[in-house]
N, C-alpha and C positions, 0 to 999 in steps of 0.2 A: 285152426292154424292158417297162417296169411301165405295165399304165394308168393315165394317168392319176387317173380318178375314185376307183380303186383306192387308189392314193399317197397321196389327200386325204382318204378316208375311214380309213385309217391312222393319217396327221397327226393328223386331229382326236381319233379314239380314245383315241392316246397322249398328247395336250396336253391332252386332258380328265381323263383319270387323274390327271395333272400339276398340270396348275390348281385341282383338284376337293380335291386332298390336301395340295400344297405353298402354294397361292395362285394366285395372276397375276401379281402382280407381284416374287413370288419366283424363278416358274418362268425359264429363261432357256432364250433359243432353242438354247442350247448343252445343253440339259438331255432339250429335245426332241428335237435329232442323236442324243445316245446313246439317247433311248428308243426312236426307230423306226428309226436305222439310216441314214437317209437325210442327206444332206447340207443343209446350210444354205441352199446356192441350190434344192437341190431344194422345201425349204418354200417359200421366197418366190417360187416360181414359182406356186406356188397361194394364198398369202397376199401383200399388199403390202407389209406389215408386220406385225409383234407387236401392233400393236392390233385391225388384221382379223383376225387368227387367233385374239385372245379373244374377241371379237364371236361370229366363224362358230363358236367352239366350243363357247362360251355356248348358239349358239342349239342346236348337234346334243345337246347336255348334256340342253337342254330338251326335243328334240324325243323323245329316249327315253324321258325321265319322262313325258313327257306319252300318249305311246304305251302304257308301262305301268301307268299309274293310268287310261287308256283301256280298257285289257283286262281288268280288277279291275272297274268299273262297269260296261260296253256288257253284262256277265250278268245285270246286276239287275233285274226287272221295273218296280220304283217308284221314285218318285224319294226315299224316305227309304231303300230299302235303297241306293240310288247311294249318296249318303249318308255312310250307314254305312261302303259297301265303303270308300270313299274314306276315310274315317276311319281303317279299317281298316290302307289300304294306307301310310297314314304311319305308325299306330304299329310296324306289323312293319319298318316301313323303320329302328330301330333298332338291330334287332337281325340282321338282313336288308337292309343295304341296296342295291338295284337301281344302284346307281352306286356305284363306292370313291371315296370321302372324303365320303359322305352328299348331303345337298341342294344340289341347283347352284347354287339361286337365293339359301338361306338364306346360301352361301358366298360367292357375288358381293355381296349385299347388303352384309355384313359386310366387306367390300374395296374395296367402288366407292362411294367418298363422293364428297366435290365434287375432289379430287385424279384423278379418274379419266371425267371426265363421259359419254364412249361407250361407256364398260360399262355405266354409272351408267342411261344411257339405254336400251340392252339389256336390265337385267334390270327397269326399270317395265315396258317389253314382254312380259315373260316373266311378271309380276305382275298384268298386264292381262288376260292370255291366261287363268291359271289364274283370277280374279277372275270374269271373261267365261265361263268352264265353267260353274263353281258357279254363275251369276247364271242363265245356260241349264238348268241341273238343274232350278233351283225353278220356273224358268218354267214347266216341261214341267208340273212335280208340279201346279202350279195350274191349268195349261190342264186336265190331268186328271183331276183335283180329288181330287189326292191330298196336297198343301200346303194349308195355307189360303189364302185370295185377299187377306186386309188386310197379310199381311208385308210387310217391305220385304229384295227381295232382294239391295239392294246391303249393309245393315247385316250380313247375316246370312251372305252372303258373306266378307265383311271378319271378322268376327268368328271363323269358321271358319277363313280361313285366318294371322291374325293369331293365335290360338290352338293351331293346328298347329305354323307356324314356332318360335312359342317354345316349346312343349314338346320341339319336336326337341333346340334349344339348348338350354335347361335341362336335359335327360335328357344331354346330351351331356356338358354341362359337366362336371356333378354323377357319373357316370357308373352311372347306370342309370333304370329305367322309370316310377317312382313319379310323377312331373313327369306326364310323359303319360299316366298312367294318369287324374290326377284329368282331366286335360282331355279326354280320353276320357268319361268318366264323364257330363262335365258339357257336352260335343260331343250325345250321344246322349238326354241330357235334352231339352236345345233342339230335337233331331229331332221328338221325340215330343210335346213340344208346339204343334208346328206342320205335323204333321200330322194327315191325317184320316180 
């Protein structure tokens, strides 16, 4: 007999791959039996439905990226090389990316409009969360007076990661790095301007 937490850590792996590459509301729970093998009742024994199962795997989606854009920064000693690593770790994420089918959040975003409101709501969480990092980096940089102290860390925030998401897409679209390079470029300006 399979554990449990085993089984559900499975689920969401395969539904992530699934959802991450095909959609959400492409994927079907019959999509998900053949990819892990298990049966129908066996999902909904650990989900109540196909809505909690995008939710919880939304959040495991998230919980990895945010684990591995964690291990890329927590090396840095400043808060402009965090930063950068951070910077870093999205533009290699096009060519490298740490999850198949690229960005969880940029992919949810792009799926969960007002037709879908609990993902919808899932992934401003998940946008909150990465917003909430970066707003903590500059903090730290300022407290250590390694940012300047007049910025404002939610503009600069926002800007960073509203800059990132669309160069993923644009590079994606288009298919290749040029996108991201200039935002790259012009990422690492704004660094250096606001620090000290």
């Amino acid at each position: 007999m399979r554990n449990p937490e085993v089984t559900k850590d499975i689920i969401l792996q395969e539904a992530g791959a699934l959802f991450n590459t095909h959609g959400y509301k492409a994927t079907s729970i019959s999509n998900i039996t053949d990819a892990t093998g298990f049966t129908k009742g066996a999902i909904y024994r650990h989900f109540r439905s196909k809505d909690e199962l995008e939710r919880e795997t939304l959040h495991y989606l998230s919980t990895v990226m945010f684990q591995k854009v964690g291990d890329v920064i927590r090396l840095q000693p400043t808060a402009g090389t965090k930063l950068r690593a951070m910077i870093g770790f999205f533009e290699s994420y096009l060519n490298n990316p740490p999850l198949r089918g690229g960005c969880p959040l940029l992919n949810v975003a792009i799926e969960a409009d007002d037709a879908h409101p609990p993902l919808r709501e899932e992934a401003n969480k998940i946008l909150k969360m990465l917003k909430d990092s970066m707003m903590h980096v500059l903090a730290k940089g300022i407290e250590y007076r390694q940012i300047r102290e007049d910025i404002d860390k939610e503009y600069y925030a926002t800007i960073f990661i509203a800059s990132l998401e669309g160069a993923i897409m644009m590079s994606k679209l288009r298919g290749n790095n040029d996108d991201m390079k200039m935002v790259v470029k012009h990422l690492e300006q704004q660094i250096s301007a606001i620090e000290l």
